[in-house]
VOGU-3710 file (C-alpha; in Angstrom, 3 decimals, decimal comma):
1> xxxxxxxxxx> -13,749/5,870/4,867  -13,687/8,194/7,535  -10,490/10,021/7,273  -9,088/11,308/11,216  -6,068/13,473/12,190  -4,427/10,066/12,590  -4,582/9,202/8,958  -3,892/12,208/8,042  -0,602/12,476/10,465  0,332/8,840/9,840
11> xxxxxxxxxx> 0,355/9,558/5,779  2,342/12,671/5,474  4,905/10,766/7,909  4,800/7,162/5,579  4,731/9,033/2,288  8,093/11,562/3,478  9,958/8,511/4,749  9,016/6,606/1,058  10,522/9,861/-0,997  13,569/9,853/1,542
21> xxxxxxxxxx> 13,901/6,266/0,977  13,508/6,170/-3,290  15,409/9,219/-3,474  18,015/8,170/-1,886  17,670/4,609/-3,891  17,464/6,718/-6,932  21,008/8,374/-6,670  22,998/4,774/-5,391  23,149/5,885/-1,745  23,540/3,291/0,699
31> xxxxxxxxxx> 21,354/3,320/3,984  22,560/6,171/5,942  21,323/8,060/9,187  18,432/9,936/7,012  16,768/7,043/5,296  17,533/4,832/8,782  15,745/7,910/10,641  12,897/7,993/8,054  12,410/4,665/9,104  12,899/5,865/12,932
41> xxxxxxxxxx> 9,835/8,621/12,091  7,683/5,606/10,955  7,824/3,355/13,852  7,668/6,449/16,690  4,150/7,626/14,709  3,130/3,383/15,132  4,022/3,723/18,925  1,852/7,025/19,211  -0,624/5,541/17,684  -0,908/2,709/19,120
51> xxxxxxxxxx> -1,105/4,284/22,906  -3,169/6,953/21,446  -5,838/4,115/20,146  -4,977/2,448/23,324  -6,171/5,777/25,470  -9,337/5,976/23,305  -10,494/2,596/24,125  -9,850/3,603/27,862  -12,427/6,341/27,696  -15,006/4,093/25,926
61> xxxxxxxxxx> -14,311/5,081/22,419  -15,315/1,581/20,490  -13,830/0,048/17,663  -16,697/-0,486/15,351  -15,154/-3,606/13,947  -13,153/-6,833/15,168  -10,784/-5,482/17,695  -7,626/-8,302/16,917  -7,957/-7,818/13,488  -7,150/-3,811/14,069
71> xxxxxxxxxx> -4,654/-4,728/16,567  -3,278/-7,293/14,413  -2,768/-4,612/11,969  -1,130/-2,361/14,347  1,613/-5,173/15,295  2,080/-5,753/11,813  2,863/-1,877/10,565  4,686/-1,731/13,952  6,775/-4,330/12,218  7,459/-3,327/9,244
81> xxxxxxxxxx> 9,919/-0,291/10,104  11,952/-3,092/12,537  12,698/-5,311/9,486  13,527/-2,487/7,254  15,817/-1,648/9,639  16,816/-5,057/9,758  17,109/-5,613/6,130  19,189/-2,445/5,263  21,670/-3,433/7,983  22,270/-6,955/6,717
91> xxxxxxxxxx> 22,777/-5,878/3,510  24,227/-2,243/3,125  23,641/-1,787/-0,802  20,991/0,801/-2,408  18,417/-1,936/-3,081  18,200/-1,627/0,556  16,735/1,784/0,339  13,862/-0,078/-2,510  12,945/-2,154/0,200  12,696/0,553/3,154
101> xxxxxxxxxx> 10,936/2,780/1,009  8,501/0,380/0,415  7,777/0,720/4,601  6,700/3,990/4,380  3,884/3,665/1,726  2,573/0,237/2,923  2,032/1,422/6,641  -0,207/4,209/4,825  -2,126/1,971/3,362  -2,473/-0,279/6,348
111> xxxxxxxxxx> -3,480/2,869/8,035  -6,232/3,198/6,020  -7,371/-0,365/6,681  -7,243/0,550/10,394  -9,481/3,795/10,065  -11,879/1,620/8,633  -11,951/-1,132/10,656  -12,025/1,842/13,992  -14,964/3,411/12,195  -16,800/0,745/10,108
121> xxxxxxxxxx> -17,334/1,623/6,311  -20,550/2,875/6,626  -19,968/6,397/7,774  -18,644/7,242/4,842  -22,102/7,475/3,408  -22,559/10,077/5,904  -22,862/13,528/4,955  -20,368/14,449/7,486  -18,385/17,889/7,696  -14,436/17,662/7,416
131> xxxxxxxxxx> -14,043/19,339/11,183  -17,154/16,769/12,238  -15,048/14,141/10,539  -11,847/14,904/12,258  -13,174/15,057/15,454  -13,504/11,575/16,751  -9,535/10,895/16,023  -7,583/13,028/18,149  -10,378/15,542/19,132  -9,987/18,325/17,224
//
């Protein structure tokens, strides 16, 4: 998988919003403005993303693979923060915090499925530089 500023950005942002989330789950906190933000931080990155990808098909970047199934991923971790969000303020226990952290991680992972969709699987098998590697995501 070719791994892009994107991933990289997107998974330090899903993976600090999961800790906020199970930490706060962990001590019996109810949702409050930091695990609700954490959630905020999730869907703003999805938004970014999205215009970002949306700017590099402009300029005749190509998605190697089908193009609905990576957008379909892209509504789908767009989402996931919403109903989160949803869920913790319909029911305002801790197990709310269990299900929000549970955002965070699974937009990673879809994240991961869009990378490879954006740059097929077979580049991996590339002997490829990590700057040569970052390069085609945000153009570093």
């Amino acid at each position: 998988m070719t791994i892009d500023a994107w991933f990289i950005i997107g998974t330090i942002v899903g993976l600090a919003s999961t800790i906020v989330c199970l930490v706060a789950a962990v001590l019996k906190k109810k949702p409050n403005d930091f695990t609700l933000l954490a959630l905020v931080a999730v869907e703003l990155f999805i938004v970014v993303y999205a215009i970002g990808s949306a700017i590099r098909l402009i300029n005749g970047q190509g998605i190697v693979g089908e193009a609905w199934e990576f957008w379909g991923y892209m509504f789908t971790a767009a989402m996931l923060p919403v109903a989160g969000f949803y869920w913790a303020m319909m029911e305002r226990t801790f197990w709310s915090n269990y299900v929000m952290s549970a955002v965070g991680v699974t937009v990673v992972v879809m994240l991961a499925r869009m990378a490879q969709i954006w740059y097929g699987t077979t580049m991996a098998a590339q002997a490829l530089t990590p700057l040569q590697i970052l390069q085609p995501g945000i153009g570093l």
